[in-house]
C-alpha positions as CSV (number, residue, x, y, z in Angstrom):
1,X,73.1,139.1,91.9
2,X,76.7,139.0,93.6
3,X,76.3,135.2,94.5
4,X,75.4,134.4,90.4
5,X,78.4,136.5,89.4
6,X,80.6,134.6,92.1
7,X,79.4,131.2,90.6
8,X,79.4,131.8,86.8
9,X,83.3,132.6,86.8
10,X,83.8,129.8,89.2
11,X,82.5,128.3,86.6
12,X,84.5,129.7,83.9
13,X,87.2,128.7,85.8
14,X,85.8,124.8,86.2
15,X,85.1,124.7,82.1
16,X,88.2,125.4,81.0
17,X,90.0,123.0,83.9
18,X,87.6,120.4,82.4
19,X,87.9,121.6,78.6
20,X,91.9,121.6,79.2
21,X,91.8,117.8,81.0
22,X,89.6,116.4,78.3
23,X,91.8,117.8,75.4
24,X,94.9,116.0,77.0
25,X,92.6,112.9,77.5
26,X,91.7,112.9,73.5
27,X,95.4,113.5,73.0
28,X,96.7,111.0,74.9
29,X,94.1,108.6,73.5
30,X,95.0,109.6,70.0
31,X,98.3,108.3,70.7
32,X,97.5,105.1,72.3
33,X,99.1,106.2,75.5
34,X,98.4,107.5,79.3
35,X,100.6,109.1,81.3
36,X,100.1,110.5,84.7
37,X,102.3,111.8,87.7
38,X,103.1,112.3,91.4
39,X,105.3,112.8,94.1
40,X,107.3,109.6,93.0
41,X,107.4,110.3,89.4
42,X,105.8,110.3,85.8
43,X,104.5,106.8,84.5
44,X,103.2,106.3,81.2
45,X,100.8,103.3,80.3
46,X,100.4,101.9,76.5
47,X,98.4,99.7,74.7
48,X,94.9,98.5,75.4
49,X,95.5,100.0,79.1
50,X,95.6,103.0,78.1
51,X,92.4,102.8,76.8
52,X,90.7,102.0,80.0
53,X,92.4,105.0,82.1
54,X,91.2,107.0,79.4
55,X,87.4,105.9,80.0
56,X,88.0,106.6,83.5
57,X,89.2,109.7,82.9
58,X,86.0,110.8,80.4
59,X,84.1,108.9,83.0
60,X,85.4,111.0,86.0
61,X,84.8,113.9,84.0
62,X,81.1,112.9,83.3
63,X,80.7,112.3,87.0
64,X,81.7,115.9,87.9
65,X,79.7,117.6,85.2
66,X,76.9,115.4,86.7
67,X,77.4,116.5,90.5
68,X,77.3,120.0,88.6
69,X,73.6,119.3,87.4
70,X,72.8,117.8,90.8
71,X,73.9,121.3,92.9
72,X,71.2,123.4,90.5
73,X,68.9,120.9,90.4
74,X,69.4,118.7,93.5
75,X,67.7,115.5,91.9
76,X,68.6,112.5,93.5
77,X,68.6,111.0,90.4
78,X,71.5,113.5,89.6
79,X,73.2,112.2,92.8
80,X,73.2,108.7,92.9
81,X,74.3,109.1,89.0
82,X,77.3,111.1,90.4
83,X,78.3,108.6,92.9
84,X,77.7,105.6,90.2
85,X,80.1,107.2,87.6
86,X,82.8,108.2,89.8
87,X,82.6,105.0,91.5
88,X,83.0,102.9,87.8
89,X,85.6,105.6,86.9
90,X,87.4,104.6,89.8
91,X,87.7,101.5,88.9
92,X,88.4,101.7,85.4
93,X,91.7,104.1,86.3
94,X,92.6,101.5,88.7
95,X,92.3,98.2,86.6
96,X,94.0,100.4,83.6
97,X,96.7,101.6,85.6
98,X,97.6,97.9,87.3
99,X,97.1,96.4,84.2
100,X,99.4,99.0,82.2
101,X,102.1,98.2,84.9
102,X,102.2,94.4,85.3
């Protein structure tokens, strides 16, 4: 009983990370732009390469929800769907983002 209580507000905690991430993605996507920071600073890409980061993002998102499905169910299916997405999400981020800054 402990270990399902543990779990649902991990959870919790993982939905509204996820909720929060996807709003800012819609956001950002709304206004044709998207930004994104680390240790060296905050860069912003616009235009059509904005768009693809923001697949990636929705797409790194779906890949995370599915490795979610995979630990209750442990379907292989669920796995290799996991590793497919992020994968392709990968990729998307990374052809946006060098794209966005050429």
């Amino acid at each position: 009983m402990s270990k399902i209580i543990i779990y649902g507000a991990g959870l919790v905690v993982v939905a509204f990370i996820v909720g929060l991430l996807l709003f800012l993605t819609f956001n950002n996507a709304a206004s044709g732009q998207a930004t994104f920071a680390n240790r060296m600073g905050m860069f912003a890409v616009n235009g059509p390469a904005s768009v693809v980061v923001n697949i990636g993002i929705v797409g790194m998102v779906g890949s995370l929800l599915s490795f979610i499905a995979y630990l209750f169910s442990r379907s292989p299916l669920l796995l290799n769907s996991y590793k497919f997405i992020g994968a392709a999400s990968g990729v998307f981020i990374f052809i946006g983002l060098a794209w966005g800054q050429a």
